[in-house]
C-alpha positions as CSV (number, residue, x, y, z in Angstrom):
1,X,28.2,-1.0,7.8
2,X,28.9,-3.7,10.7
3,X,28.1,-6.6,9.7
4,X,25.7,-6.9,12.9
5,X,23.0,-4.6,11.7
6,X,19.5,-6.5,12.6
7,X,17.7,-6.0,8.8
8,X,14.9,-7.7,7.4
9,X,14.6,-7.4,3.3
10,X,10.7,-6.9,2.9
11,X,9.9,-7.4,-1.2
12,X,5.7,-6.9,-1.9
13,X,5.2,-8.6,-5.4
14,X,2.5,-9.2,-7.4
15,X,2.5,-11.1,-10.3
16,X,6.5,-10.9,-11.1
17,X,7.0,-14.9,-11.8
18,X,9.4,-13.3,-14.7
19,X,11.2,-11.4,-12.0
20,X,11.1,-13.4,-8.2
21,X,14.2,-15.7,-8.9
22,X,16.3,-13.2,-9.7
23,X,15.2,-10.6,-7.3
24,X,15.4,-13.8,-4.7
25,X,19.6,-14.2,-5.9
26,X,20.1,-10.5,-5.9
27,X,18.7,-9.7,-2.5
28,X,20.5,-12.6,-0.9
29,X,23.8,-11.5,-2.0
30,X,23.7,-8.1,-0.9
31,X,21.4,-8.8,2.3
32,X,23.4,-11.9,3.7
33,X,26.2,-9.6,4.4
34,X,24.5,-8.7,7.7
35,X,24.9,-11.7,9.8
36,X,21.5,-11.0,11.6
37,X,19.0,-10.7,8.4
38,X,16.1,-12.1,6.5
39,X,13.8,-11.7,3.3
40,X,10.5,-11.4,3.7
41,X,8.4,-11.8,0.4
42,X,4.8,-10.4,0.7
43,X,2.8,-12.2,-1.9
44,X,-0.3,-9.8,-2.7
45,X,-2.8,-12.5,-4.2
46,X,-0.6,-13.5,-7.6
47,X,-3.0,-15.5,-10.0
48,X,0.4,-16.5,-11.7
49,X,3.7,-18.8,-10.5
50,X,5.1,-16.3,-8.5
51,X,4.1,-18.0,-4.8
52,X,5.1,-21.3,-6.1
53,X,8.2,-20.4,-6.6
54,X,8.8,-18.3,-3.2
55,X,7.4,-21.6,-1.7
56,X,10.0,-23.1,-3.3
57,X,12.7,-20.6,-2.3
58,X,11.6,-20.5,1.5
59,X,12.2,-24.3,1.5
60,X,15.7,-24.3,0.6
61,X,16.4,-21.4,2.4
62,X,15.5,-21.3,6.0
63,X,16.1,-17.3,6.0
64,X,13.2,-16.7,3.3
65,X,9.6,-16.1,5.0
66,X,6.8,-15.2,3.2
67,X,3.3,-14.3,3.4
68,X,0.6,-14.8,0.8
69,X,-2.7,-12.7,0.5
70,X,-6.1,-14.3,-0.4
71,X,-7.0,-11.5,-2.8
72,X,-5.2,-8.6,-4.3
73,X,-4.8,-5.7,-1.3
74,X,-2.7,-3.2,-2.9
75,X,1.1,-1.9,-2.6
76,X,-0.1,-0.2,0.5
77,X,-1.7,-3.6,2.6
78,X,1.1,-5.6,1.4
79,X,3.9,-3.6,2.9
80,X,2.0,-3.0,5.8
81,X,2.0,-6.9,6.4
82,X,5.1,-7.0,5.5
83,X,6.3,-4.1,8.7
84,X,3.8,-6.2,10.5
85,X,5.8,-9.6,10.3
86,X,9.2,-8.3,9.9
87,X,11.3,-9.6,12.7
88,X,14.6,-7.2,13.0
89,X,15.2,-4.0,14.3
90,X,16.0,-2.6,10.7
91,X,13.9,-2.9,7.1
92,X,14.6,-2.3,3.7
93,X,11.6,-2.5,1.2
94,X,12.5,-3.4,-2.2
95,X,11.0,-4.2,-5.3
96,X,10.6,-7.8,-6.6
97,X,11.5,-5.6,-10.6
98,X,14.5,-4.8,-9.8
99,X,14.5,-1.2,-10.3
100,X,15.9,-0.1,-6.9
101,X,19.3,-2.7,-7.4
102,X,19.7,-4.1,-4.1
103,X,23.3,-3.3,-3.8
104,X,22.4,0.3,-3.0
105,X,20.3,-0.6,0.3
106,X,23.6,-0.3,2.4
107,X,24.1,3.4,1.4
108,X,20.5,3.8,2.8
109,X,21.1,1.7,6.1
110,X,24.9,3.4,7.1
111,X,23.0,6.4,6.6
112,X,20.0,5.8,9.1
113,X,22.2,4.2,11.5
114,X,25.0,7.2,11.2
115,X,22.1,9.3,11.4
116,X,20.1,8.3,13.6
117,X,17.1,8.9,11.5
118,X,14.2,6.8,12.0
119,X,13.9,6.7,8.1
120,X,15.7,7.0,5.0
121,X,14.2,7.4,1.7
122,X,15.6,6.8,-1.7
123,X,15.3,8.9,-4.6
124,X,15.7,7.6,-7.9
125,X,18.7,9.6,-9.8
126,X,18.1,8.7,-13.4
127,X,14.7,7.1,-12.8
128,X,14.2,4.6,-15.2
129,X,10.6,4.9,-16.4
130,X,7.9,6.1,-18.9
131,X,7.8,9.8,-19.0
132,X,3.9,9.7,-18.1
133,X,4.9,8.2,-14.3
134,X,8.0,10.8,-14.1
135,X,5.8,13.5,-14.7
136,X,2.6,11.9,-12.7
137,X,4.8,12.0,-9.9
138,X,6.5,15.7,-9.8
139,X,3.1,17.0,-10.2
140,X,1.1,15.2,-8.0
141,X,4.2,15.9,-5.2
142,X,4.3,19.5,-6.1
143,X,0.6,20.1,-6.0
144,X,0.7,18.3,-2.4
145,X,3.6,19.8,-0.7
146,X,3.1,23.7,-2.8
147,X,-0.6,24.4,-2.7
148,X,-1.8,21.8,-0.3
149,X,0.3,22.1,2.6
150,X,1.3,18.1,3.3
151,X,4.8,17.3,4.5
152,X,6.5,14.4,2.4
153,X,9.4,13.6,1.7
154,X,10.2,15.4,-1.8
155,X,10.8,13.0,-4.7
156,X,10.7,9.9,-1.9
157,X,10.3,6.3,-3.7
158,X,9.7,3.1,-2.0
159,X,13.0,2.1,-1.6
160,X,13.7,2.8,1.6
161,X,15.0,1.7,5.1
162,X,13.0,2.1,7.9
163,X,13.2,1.4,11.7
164,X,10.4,-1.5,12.2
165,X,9.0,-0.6,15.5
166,X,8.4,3.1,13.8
167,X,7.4,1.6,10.8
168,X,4.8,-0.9,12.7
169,X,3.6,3.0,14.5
170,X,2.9,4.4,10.9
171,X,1.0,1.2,9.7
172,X,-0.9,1.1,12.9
173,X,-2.4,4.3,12.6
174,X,-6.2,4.1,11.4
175,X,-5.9,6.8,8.9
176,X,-9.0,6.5,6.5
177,X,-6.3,6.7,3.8
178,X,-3.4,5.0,3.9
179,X,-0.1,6.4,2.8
180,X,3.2,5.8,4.3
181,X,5.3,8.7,3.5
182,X,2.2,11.1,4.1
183,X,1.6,9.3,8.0
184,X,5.3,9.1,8.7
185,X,5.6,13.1,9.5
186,X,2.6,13.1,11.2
187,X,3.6,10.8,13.8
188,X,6.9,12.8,14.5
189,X,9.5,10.1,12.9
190,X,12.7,11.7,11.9
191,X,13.8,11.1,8.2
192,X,15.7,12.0,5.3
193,X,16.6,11.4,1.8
194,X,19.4,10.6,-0.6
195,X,19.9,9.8,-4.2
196,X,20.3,5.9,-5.3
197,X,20.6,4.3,-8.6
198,X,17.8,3.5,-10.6
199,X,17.2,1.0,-13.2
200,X,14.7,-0.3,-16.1
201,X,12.2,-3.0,-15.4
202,X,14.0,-6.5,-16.6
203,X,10.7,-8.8,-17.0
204,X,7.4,-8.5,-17.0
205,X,5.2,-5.6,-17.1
206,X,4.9,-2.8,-15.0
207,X,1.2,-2.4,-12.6
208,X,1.0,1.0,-12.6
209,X,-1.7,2.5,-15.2
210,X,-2.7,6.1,-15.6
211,X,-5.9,5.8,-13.9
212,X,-4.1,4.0,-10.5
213,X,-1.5,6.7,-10.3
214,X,-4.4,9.3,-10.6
215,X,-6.3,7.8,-7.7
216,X,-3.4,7.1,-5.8
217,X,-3.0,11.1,-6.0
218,X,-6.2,12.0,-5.2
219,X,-5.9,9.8,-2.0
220,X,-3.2,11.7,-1.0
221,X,-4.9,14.9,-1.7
222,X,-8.2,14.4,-0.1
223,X,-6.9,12.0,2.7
224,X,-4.5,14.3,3.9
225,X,-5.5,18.1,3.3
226,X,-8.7,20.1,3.4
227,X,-7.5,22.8,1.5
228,X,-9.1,21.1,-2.1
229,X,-12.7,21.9,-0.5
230,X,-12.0,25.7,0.3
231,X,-9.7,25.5,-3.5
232,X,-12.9,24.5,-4.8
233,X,-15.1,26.9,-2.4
234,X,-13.3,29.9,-3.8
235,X,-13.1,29.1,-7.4
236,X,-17.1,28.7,-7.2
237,X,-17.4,32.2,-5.6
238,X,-15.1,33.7,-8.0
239,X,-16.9,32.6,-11.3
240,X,-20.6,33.0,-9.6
241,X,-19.2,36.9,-9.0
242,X,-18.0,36.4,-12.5
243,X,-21.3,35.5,-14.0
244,X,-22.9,38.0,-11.9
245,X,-21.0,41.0,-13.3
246,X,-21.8,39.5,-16.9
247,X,-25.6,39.4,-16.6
248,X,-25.9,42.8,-15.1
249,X,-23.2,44.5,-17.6
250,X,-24.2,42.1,-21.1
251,X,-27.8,40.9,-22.1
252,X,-26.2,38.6,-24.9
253,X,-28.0,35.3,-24.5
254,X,-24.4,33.7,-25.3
255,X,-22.9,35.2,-22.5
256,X,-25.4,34.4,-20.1
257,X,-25.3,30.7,-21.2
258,X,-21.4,30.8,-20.9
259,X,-21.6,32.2,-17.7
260,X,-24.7,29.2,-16.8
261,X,-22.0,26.5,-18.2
262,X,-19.0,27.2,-16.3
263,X,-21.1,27.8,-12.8
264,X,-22.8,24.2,-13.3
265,X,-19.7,22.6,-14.5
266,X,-18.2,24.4,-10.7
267,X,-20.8,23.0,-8.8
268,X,-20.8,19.5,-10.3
269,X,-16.6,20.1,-9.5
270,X,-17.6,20.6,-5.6
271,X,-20.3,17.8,-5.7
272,X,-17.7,15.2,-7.0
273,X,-15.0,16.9,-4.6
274,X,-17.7,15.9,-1.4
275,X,-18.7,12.7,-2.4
276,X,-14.7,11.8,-2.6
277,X,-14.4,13.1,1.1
278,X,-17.5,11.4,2.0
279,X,-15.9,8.2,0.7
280,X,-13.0,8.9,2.7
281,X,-15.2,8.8,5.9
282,X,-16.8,5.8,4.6
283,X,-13.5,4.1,4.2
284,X,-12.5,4.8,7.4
285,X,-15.7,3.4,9.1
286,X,-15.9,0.5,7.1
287,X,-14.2,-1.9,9.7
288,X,-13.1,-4.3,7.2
289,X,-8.9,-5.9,7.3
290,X,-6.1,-4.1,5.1
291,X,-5.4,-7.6,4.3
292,X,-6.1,-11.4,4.7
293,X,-3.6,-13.7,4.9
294,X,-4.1,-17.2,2.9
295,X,-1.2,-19.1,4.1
296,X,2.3,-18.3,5.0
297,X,5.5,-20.5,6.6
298,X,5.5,-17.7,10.0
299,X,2.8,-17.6,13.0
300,X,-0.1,-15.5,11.5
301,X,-2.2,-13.5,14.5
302,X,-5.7,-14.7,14.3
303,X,-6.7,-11.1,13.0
304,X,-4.8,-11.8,10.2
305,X,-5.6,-15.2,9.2
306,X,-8.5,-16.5,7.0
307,X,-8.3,-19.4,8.1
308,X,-7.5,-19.1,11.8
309,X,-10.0,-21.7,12.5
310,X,-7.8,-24.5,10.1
311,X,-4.9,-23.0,11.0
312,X,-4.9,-23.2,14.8
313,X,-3.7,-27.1,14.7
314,X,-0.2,-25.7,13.3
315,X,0.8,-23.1,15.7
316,X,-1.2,-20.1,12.9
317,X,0.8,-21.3,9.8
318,X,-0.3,-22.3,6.4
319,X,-1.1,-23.5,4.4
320,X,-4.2,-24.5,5.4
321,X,-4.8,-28.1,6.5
322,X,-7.5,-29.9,4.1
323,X,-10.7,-30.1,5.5
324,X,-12.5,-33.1,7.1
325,X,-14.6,-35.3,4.4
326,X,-18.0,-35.6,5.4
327,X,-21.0,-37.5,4.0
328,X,-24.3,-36.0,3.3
329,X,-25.4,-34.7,6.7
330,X,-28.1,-36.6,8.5
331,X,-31.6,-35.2,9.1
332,X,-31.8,-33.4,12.6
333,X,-34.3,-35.3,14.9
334,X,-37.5,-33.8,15.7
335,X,-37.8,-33.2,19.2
336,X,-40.1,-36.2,21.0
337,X,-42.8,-34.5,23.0
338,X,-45.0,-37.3,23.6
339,X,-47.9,-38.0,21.1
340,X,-46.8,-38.2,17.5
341,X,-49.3,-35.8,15.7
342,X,-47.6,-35.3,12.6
343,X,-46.9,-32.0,13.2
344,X,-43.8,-30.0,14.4
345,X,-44.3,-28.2,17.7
């Protein structure tokens, strides 16, 4: 690769004070080869050391920005800043764990470039994780892509080097859900993938539960396809023609109750299946930030910034300048209007 590729290294992290030094040394060796780069860290509201010691980082290193979150946003907000803010042409998003190792990022960028693709996705050869996210992950891409029609890139992971200004497209779009690799065909982006290394989490402990990867799926599947409410449509006319043909060809009271059993459990199905759409409309009505930004050592646009208002003094960077002391405030006069009555007017 020349050495004049324009990349930014974008690394979301929450909570990885076991893992940010490291990551920090790692990405700097492998990044630095490009004489026009930079790491951007996104912190996404840590409640442990890990923005102390990225504040630490970005003062001895002028090429380390970062960004810090007043609450917990999710993966999703926190690479969306992190597109937002990124300066170069090119940007790699890697993981503050370590499990995509850094040193693979230039197969990914020769390839885009060479390519001319506008993105280039990694999949993880040997993926080094519990059997329960390996398998979460097949099925939840086979049931999308197979039965309900969305394009993705097969097996992609978020390792991956994208073009910024496309990047900045995808996270501008006001989807109701947002999902990356599900908006990036939509908008027409060329892309690709290829097979990188893959390794086990060093320190700390992973953030993805069970019950997150299921609703990260069901996002997917109800934020980008239709096809779960006629799925759902169909099964309900099949079984109510199922319980129809029972009752007229069986007068077992078992049967019938069967029958009664598996056409309520349908409906309730369909009723839960609406509400989640209807939350999906709800979502994308709401009006409210993908993310607030607490403080940060880059220009912050006022729509990002919590504290605009204390922040406007030093060009929209944080942190945030203390706030005036003030004494107890004084009793607003009552407005003279002539004769005292003791009244207010």
């Amino acid at each position: 690769m020349p050495a004049t590729l324009s990349i930014t290294a974008m690394v979301p992290c929450f909570n990885e004070e076991e893992c940010i030094e490291q990551a920090y040394l790692e990405i700097k060796r492998e990044i630095y080869r490009y004489e026009d780069s930079e790491i951007l860290f996104i912190d996404d509201g840590s409640t442990d050391g890990t923005l102390g010691i990225i504040k630490r980082i970005a003062a001895a290193d002028p090429r380390v920005s970062y960004l810090s979150f007043a609450r917990n946003f999710g993966l999703e907000s926190a690479f969306t800043a992190g597109f937002a803010y990124a300066s170069k042409e090119w940007t790699v998003q890697l993981d503050a764990d370590l499990q995509s190792p850094p040193a693979e990022l230039h197969k990914l960028a020769r390839r885009a470039v060479e390519g001319d693709y506008d993105a280039v996705f990694a999949i993880r050869a040997n993926r080094q994780d519990p059997w329960h996210r390996r398998l979460g992950t097949r099925a939840h891409q086979a049931i999308a892509t197979r039965i309900l029609g969305i394009e993705l890139p097969v097996r992609a992971s978020v390792f991956r080097v994208v073009r910024t200004s496309v990047a900045r497209k995808v996270a501008e779009c006001r989807v109701s859900t947002p999902y990356f690799i599900a908006t990036l065909p939509l908008i027409g982006a060329s892309y690709t993938t290829m097979e990188t290394a893959h390794a086990a989490r060093r320190a700390g402990r992973a953030k993805w539960s069970l019950g997150k990867l299921f609703r990260h799926a069901l996002d997917l599947f109800v934020g980008f396809s239709y096809r779960p409410l006629a799925l759902i449509y169909l099964a309900a006319g099949g079984a109510a023609a199922a319980a129809t043909a029972l009752a007229l060809s069986s007068g077992e009271t078992r049967v019938l109750a069967v029958a009664s059993v598996i056409l309520h459990a349908l409906g309730l199905g369909a009723l839960a299946l609406l509400a989640r759409y209807l939350v999906r409309i709800m979502r994308g009505g709401a009006g409210l930030p993908r993310y607030q930004i607490r403080e940060a050592n880059v220009p912050i646009r006022p729509q990002d910034d919590l504290y605009a208002y204390r922040h406007a003094s030093t060009g929209g960077r944080g942190p945030a300048a203390p706030l005036p002391q003030q004494g107890p405030a004084a009793p607003l006069p009552l407005p003279q209007t002539g004769k005292q009555t003791g009244r207010l007017p």
